[in-house]
PyMOL CGO cylinders between C-alpha atoms (Angstrom):
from pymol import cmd
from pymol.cgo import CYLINDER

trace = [
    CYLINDER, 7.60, 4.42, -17.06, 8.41, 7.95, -16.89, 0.3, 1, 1, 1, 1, 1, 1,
    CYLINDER, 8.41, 7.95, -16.89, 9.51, 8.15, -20.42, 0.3, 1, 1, 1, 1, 1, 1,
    CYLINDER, 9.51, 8.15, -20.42, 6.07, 6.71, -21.64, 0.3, 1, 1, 1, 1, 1, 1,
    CYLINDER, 6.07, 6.71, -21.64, 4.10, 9.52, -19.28, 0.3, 1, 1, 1, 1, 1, 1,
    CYLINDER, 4.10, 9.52, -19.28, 6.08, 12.34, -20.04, 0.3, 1, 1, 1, 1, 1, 1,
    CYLINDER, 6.08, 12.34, -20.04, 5.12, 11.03, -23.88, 0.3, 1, 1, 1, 1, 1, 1,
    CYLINDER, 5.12, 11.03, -23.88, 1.56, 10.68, -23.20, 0.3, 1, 1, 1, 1, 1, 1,
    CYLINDER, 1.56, 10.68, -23.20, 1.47, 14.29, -21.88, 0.3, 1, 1, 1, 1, 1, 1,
    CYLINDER, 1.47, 14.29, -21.88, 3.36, 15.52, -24.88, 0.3, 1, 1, 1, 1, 1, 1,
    CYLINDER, 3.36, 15.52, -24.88, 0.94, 14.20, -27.21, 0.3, 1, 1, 1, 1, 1, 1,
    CYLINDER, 0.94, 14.20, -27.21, -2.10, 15.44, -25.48, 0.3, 1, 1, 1, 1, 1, 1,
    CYLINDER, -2.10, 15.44, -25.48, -0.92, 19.32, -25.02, 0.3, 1, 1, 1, 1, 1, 1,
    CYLINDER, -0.92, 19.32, -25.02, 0.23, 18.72, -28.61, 0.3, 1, 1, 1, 1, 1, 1,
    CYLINDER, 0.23, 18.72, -28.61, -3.33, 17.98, -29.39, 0.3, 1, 1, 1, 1, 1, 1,
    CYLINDER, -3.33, 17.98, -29.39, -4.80, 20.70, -27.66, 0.3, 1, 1, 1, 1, 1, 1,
    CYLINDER, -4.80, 20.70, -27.66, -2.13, 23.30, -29.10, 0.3, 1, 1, 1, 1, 1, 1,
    CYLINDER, -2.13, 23.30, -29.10, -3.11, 22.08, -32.21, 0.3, 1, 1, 1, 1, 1, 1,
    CYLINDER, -3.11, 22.08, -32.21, -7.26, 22.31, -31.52, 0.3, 1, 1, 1, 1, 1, 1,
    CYLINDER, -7.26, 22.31, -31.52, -6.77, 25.64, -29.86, 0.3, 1, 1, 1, 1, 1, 1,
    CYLINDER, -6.77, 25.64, -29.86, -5.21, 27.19, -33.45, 0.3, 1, 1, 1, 1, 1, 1,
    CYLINDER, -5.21, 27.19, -33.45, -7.59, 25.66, -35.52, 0.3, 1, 1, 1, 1, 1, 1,
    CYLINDER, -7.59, 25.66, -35.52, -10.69, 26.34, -33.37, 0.3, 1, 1, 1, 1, 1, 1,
    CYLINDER, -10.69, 26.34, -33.37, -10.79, 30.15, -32.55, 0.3, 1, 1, 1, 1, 1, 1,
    CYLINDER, -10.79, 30.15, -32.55, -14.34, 30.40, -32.72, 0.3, 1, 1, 1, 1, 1, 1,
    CYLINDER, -14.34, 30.40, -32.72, -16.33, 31.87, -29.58, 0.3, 1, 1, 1, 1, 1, 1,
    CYLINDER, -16.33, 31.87, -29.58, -18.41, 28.89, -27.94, 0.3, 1, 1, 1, 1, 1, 1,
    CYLINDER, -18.41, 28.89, -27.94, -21.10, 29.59, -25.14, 0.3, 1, 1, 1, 1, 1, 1,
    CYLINDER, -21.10, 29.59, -25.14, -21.19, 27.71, -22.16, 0.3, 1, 1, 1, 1, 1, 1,
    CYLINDER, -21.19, 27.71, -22.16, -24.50, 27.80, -20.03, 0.3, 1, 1, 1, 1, 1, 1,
    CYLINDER, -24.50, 27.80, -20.03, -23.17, 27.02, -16.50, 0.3, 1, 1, 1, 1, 1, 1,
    CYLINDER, -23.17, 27.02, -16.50, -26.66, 27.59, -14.82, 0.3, 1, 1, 1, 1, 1, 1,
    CYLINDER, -26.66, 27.59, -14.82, -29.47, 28.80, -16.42, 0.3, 1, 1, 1, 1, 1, 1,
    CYLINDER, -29.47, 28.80, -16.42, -29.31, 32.68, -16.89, 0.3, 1, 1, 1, 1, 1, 1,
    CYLINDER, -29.31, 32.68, -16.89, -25.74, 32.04, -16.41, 0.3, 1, 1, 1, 1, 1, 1,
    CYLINDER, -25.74, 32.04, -16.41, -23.05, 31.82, -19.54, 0.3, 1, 1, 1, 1, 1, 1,
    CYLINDER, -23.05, 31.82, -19.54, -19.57, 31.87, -20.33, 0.3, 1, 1, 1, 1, 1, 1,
    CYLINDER, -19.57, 31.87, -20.33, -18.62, 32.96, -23.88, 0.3, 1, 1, 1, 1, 1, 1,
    CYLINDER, -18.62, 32.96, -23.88, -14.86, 31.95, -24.72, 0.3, 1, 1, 1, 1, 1, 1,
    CYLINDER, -14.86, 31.95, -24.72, -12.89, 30.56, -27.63, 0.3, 1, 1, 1, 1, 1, 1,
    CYLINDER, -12.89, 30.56, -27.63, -13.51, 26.90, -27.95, 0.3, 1, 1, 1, 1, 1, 1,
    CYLINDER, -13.51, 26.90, -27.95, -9.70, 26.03, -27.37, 0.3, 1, 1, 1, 1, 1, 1,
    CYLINDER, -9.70, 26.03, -27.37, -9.74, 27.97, -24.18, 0.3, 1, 1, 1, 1, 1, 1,
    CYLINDER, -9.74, 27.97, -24.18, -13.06, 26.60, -22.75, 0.3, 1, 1, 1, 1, 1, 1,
    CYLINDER, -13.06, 26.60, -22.75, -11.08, 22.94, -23.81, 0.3, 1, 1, 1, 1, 1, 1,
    CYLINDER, -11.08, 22.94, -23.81, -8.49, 23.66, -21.98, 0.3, 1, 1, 1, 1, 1, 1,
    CYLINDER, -8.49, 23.66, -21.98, -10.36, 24.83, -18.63, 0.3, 1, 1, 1, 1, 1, 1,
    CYLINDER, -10.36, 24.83, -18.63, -12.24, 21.52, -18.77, 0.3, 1, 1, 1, 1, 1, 1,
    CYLINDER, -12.24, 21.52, -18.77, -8.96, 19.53, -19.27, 0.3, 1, 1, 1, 1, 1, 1,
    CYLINDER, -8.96, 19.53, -19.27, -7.61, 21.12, -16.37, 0.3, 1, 1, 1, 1, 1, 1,
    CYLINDER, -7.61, 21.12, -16.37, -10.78, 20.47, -14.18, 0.3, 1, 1, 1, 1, 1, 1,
    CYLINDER, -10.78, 20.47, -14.18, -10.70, 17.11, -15.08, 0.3, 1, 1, 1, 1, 1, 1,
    CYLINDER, -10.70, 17.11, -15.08, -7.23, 16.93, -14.41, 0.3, 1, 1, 1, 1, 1, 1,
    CYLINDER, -7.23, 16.93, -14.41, -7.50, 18.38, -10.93, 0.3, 1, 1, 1, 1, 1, 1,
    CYLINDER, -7.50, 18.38, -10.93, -10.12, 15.83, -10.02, 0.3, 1, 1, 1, 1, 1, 1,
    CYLINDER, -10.12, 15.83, -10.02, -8.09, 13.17, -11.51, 0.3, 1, 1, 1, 1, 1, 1,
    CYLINDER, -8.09, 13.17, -11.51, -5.27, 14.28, -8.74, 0.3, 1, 1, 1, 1, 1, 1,
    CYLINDER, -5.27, 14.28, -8.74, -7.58, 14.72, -5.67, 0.3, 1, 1, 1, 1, 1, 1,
    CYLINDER, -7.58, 14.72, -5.67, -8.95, 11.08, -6.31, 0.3, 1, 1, 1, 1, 1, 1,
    CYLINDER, -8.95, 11.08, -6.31, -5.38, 9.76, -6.47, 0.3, 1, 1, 1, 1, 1, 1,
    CYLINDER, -5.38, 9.76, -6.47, -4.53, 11.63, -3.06, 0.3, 1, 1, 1, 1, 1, 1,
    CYLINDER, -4.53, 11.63, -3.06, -7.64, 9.69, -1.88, 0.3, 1, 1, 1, 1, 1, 1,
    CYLINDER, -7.64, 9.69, -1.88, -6.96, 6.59, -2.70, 0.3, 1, 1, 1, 1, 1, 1,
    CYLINDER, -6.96, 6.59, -2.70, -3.06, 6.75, -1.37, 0.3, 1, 1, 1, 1, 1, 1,
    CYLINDER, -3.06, 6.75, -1.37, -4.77, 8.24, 1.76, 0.3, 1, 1, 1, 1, 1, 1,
    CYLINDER, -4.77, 8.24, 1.76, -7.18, 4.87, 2.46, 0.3, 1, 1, 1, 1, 1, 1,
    CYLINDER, -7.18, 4.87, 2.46, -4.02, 2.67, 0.95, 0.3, 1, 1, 1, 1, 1, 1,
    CYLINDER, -4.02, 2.67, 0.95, -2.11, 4.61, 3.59, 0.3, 1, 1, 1, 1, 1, 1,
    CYLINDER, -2.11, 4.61, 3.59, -4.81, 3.83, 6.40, 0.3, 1, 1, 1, 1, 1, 1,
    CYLINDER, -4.81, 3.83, 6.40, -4.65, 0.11, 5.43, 0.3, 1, 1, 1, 1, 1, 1,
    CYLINDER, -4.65, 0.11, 5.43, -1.59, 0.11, 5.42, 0.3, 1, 1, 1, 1, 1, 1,
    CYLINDER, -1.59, 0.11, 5.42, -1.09, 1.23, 9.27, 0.3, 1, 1, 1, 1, 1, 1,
    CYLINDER, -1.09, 1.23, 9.27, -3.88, -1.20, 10.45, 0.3, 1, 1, 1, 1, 1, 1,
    CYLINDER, -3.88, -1.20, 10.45, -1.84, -4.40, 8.31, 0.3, 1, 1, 1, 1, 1, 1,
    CYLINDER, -1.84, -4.40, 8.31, 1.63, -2.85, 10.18, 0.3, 1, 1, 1, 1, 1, 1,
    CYLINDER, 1.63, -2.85, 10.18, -0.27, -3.32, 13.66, 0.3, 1, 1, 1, 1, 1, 1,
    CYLINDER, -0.27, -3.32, 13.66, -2.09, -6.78, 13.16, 0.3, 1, 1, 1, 1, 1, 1,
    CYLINDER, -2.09, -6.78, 13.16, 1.27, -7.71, 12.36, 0.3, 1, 1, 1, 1, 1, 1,
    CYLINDER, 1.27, -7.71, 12.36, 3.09, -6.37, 14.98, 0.3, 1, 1, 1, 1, 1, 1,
    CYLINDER, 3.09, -6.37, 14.98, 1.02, -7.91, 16.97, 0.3, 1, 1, 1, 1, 1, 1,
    CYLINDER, 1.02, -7.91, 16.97, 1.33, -11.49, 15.77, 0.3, 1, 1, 1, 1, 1, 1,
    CYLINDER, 1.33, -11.49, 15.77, 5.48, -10.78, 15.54, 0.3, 1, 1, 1, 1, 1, 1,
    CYLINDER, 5.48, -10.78, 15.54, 4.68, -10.36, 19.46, 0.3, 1, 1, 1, 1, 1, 1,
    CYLINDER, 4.68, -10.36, 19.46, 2.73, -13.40, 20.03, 0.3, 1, 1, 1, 1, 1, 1,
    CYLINDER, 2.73, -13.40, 20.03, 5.34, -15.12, 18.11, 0.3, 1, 1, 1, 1, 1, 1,
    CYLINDER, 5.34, -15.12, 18.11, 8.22, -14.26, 19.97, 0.3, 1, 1, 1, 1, 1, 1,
    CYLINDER, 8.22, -14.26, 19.97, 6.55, -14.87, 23.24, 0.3, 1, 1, 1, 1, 1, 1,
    CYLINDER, 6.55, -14.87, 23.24, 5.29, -18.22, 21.76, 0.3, 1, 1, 1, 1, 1, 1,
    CYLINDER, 5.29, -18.22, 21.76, 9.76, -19.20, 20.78, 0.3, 1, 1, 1, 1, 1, 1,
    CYLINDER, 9.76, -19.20, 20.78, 10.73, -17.85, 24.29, 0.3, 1, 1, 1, 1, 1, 1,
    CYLINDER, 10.73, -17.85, 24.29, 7.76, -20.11, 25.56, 0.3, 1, 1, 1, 1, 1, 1,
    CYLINDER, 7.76, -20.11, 25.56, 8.89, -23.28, 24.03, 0.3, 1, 1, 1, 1, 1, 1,
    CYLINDER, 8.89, -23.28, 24.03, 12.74, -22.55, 25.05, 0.3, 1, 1, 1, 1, 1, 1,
    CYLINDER, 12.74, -22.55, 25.05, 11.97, -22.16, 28.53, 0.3, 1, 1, 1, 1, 1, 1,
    CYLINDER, 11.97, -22.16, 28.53, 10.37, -25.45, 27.95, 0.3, 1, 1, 1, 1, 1, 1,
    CYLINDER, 10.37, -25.45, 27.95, 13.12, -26.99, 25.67, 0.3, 1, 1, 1, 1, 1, 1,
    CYLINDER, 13.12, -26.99, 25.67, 15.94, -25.83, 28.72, 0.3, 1, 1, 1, 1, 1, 1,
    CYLINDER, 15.94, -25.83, 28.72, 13.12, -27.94, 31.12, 0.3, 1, 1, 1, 1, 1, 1,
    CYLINDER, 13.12, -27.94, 31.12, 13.13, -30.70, 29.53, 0.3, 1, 1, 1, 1, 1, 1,
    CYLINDER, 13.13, -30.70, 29.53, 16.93, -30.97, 28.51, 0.3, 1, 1, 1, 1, 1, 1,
    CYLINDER, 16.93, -30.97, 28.51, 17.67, -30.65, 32.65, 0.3, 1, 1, 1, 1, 1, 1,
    CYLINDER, 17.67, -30.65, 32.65, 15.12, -33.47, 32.77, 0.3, 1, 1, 1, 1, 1, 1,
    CYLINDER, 15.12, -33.47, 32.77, 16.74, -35.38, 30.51, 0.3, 1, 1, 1, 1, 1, 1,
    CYLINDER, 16.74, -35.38, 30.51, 20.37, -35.96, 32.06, 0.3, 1, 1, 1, 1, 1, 1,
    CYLINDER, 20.37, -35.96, 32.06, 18.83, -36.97, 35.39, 0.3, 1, 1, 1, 1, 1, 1,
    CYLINDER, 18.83, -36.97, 35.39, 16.93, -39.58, 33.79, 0.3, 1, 1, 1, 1, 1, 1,
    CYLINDER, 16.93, -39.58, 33.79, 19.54, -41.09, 31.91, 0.3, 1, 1, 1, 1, 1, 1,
    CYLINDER, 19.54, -41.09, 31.91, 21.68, -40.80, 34.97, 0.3, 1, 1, 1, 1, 1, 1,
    CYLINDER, 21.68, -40.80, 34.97, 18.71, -42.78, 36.57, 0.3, 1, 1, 1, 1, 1, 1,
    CYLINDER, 18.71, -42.78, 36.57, 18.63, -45.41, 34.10, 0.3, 1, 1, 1, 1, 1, 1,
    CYLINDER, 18.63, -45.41, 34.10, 22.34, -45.90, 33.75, 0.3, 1, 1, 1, 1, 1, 1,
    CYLINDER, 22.34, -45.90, 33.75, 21.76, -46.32, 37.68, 0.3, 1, 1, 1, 1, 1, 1,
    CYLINDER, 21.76, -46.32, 37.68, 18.89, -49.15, 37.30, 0.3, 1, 1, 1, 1, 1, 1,
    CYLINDER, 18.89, -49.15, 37.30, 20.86, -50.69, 34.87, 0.3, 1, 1, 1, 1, 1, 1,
    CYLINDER, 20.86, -50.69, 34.87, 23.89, -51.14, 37.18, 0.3, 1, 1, 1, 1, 1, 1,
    CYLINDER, 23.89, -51.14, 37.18, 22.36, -52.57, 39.60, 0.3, 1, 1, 1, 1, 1, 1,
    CYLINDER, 22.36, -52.57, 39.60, 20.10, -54.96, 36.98, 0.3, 1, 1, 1, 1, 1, 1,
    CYLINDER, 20.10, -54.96, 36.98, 23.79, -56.21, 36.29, 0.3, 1, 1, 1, 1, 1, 1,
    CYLINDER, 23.79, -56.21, 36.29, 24.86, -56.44, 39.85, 0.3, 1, 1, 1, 1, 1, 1,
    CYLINDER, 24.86, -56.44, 39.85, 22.15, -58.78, 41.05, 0.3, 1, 1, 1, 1, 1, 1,
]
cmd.load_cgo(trace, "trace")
């Protein structure tokens, strides 16, 4: 992936070194009215490359920022069911340990009703 945006980049300065030799004319920009900006076309390209390119980055930081955020708030819904789950297993061993006591004792008790089925 790297390879393929490190080639992407090349082409576009590539581009734009290209453009900026073959387009040395003066352009005006009207920022505001009363306001201008006279540059070379290739330069005034390049600024609004660079702009763009700067906004391009600060939306990216955005979006890992609320990614990020989500990110904590899935971690702690799901710490919290881990929680309920492990009380919920120590729950049903505490029950399993209750009911395997209980079960010796009644098979002690039927071994003992059985015996004396036989004796009568």
């Amino acid at each position: 992936m790297r390879q393929i945006n490190f080639v992407i980049i090349f082409v576009i300065c590539l581009a734009l070194v290209l453009f900026g030799i073959e387009n040395t004319d003066p352009a005006v920009i009207r920022i505001v009215k009363g306001i201008e900006l006279q540059a070379p076309l290739s330069v005034e390209l390049i600024l609004a490359m660079g702009i763009g390119a700067v906004l391009a980055w600060v939306f990216s930081v955005w979006t890992q920022l609320q990614r990020a955020l989500d990110s904590k708030k899935d971690v702690r819904v799901k710490d919290v069911r881990i929680q309920e789950l492990e009380e919920n297993v120590e729950r049903y061993k505490a029950e399993l340990e209750e009911q395997q006591r209980l079960l010796p004792a009644a098979a002690h008790s039927t071994q003992g009703n059985e015996a004396e089925v036989y004796a009568q």
